[in-house]
The first five atom37 places (N, CA, C, CB, O) and aatype in JSON, in Angstrom:
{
  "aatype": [20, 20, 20, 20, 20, 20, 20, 20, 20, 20, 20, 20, 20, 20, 20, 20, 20, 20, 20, 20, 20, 20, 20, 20, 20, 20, 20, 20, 20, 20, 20, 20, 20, 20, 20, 20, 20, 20, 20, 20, 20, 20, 20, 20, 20, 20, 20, 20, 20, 20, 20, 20, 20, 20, 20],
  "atom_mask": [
    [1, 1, 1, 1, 1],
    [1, 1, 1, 1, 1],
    [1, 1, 1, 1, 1],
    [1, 1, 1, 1, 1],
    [1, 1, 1, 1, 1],
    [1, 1, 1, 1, 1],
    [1, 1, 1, 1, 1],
    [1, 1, 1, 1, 1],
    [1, 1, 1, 1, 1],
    [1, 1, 1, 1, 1],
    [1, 1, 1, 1, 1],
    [1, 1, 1, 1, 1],
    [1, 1, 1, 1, 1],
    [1, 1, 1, 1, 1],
    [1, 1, 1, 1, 1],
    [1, 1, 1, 1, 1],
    [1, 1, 1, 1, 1],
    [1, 1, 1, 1, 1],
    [1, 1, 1, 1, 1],
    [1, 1, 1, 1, 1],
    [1, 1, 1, 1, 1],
    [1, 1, 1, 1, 1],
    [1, 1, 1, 1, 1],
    [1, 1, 1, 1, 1],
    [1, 1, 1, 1, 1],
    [1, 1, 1, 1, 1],
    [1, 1, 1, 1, 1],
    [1, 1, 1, 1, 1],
    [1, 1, 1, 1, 1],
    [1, 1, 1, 1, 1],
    [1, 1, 1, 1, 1],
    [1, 1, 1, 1, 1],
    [1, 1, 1, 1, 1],
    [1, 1, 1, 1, 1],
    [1, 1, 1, 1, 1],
    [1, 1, 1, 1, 1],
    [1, 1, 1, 1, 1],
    [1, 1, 1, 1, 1],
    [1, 1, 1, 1, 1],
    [1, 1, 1, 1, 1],
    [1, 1, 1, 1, 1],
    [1, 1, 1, 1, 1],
    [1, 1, 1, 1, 1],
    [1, 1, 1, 1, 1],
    [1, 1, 1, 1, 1],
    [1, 1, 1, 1, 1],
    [1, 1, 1, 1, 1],
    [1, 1, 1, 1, 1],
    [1, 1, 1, 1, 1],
    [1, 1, 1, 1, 1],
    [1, 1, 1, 1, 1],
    [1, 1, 1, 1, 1],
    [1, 1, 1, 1, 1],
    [1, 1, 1, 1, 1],
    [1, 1, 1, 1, 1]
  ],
  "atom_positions": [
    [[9.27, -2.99, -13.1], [7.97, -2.56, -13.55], [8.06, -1.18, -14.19], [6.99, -2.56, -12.39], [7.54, -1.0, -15.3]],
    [[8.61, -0.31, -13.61], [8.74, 1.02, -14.03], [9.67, 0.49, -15.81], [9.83, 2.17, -12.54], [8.94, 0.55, -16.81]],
    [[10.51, 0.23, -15.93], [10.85, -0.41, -17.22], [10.37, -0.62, -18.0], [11.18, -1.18, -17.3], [11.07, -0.46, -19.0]],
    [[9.08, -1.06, -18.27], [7.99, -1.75, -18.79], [6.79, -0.83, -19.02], [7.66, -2.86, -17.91], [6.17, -0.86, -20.08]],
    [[6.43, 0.07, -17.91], [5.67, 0.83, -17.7], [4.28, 0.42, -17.17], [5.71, 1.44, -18.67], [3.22, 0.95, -17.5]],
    [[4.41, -0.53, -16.38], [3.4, -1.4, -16.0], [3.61, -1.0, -13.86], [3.9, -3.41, -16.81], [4.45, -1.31, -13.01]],
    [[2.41, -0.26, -13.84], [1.9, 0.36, -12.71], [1.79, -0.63, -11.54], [0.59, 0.97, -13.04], [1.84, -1.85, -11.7]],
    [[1.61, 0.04, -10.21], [0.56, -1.68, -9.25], [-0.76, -0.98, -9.6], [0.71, -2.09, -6.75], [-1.63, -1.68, -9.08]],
    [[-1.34, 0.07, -10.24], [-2.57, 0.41, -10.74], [-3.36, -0.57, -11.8], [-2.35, 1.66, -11.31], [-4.42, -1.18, -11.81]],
    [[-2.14, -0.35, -12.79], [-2.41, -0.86, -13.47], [-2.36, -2.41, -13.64], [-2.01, -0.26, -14.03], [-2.93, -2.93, -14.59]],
    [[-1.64, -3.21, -12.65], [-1.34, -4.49, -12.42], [-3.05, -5.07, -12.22], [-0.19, -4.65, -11.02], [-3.56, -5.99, -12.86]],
    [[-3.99, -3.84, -10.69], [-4.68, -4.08, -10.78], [-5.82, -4.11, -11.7], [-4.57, -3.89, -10.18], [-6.46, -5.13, -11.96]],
    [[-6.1, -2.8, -12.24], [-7.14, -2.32, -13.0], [-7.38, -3.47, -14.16], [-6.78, -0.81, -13.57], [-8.33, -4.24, -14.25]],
    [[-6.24, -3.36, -15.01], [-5.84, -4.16, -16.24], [-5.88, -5.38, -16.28], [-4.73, -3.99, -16.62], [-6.54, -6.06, -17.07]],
    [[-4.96, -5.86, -15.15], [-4.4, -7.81, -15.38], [-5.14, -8.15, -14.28], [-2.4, -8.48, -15.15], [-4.71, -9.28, -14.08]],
    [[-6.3, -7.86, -13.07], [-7.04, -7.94, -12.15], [-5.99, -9.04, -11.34], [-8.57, -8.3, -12.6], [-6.14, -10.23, -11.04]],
    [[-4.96, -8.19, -11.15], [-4.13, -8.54, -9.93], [-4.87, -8.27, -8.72], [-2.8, -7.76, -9.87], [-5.74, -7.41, -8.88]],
    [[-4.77, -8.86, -7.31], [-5.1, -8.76, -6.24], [-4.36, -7.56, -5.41], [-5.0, -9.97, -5.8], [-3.19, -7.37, -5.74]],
    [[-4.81, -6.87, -4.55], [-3.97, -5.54, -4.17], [-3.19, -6.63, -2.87], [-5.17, -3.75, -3.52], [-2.05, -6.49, -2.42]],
    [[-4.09, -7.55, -2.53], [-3.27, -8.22, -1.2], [-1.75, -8.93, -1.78], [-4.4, -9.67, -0.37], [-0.69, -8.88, -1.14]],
    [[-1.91, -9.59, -3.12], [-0.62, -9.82, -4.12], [0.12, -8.99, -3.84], [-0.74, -9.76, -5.57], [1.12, -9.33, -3.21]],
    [[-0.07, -7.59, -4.2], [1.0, -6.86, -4.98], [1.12, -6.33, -3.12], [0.52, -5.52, -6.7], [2.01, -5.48, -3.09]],
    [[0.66, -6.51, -1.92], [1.34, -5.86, -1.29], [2.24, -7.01, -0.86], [0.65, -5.03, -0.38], [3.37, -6.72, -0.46]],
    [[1.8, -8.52, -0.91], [2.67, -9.34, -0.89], [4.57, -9.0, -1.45], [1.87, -10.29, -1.66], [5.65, -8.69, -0.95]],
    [[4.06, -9.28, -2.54], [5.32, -8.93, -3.32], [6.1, -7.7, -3.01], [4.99, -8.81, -4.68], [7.32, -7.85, -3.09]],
    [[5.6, -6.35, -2.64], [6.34, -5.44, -2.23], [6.88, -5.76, -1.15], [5.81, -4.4, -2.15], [8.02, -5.32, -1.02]],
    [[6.29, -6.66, 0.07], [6.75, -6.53, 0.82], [8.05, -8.16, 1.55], [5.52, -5.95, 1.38], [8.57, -8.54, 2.61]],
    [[7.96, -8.65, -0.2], [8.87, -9.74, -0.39], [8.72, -10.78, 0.42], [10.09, -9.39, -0.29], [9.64, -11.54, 0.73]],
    [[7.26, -10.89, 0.91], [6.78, -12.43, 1.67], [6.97, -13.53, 0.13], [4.54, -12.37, 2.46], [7.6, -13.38, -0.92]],
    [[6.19, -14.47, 0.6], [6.14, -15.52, -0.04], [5.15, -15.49, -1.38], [5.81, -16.47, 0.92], [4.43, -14.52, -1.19]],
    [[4.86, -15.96, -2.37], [3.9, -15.8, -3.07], [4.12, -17.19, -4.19], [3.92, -14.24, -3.61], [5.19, -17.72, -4.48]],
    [[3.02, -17.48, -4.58], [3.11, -18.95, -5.58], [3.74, -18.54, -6.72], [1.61, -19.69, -6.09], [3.66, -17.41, -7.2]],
    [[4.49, -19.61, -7.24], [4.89, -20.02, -8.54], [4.13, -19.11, -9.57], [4.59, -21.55, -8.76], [4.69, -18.21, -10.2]],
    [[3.0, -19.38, -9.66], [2.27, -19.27, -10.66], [1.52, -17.57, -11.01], [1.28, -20.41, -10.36], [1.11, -16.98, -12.01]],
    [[1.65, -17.27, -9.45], [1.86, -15.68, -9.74], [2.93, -15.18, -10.17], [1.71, -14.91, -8.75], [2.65, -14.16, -10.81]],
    [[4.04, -15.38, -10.15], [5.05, -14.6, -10.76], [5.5, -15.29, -11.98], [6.19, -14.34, -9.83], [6.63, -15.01, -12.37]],
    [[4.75, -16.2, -12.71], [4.76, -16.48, -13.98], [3.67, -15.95, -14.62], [4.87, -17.74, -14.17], [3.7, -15.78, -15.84]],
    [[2.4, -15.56, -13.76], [1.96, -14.6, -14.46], [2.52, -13.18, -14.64], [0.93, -14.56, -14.06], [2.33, -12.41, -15.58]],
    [[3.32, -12.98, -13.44], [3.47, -11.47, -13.3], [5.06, -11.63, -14.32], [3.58, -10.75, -11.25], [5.8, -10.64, -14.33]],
    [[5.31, -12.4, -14.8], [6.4, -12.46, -15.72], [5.74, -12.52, -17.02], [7.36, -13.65, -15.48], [6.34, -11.61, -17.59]],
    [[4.75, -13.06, -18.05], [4.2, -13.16, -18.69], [3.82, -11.6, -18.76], [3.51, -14.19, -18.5], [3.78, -11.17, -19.92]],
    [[3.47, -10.51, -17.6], [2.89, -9.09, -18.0], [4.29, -8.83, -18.26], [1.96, -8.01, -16.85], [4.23, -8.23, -19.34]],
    [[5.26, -8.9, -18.0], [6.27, -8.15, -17.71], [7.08, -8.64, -18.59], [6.7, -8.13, -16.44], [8.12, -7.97, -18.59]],
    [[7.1, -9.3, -19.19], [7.97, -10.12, -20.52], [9.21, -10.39, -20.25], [8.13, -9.33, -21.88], [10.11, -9.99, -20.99]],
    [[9.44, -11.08, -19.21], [10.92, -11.37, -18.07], [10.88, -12.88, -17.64], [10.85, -10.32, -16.35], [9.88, -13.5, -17.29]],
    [[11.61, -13.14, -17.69], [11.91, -14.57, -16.47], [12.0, -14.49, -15.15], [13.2, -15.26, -16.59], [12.54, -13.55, -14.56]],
    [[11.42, -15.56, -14.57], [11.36, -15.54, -12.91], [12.8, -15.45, -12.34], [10.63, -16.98, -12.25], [12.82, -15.19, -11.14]],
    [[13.8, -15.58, -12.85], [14.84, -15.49, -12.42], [15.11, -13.88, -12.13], [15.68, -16.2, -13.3], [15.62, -13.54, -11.07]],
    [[14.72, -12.93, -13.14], [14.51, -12.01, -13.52], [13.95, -10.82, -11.84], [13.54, -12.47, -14.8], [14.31, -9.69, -11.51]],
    [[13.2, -11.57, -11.37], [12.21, -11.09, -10.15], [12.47, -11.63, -8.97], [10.78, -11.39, -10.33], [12.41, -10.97, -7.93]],
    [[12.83, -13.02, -9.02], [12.7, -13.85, -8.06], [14.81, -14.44, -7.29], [11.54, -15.24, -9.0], [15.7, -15.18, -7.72]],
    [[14.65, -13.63, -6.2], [16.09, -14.25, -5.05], [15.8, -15.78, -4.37], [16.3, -13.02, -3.37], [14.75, -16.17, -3.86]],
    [[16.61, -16.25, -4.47], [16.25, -17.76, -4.06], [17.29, -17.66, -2.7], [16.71, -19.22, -5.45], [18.5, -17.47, -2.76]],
    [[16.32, -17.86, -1.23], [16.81, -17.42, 0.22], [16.99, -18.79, 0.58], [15.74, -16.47, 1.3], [16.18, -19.69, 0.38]],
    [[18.53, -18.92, 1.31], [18.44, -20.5, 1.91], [17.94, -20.56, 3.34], [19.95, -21.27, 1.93], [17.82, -21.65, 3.91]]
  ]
}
């Protein structure tokens, strides 16, 4: 994110991300598909890009 220059401020303010999301994600629980294809779409990256696949 810092790369990009894309805030969790601005995740919220801007792309009306959820703050319960982004503490999700910081805190590397679980989160849908479809959020981190959005949050790839802000971020102009592939889910591979963001996403560890845990066995």
């Amino acid at each position: 994110m810092k790369k990009k220059n894309v805030s969790t401020y601005k995740l919220i303010t801007t792309y009306n991300f959820n703050k319960g999301t982004i503490y999700h994600l910081k805190r590397g629980d679980n989160v849908t598909i479809s959020t981190l294809a959005i949050l790839c779409q802000i971020l102009e990256c592939s889910i591979s890009d963001i996403v560890e696949i845990k066995y």
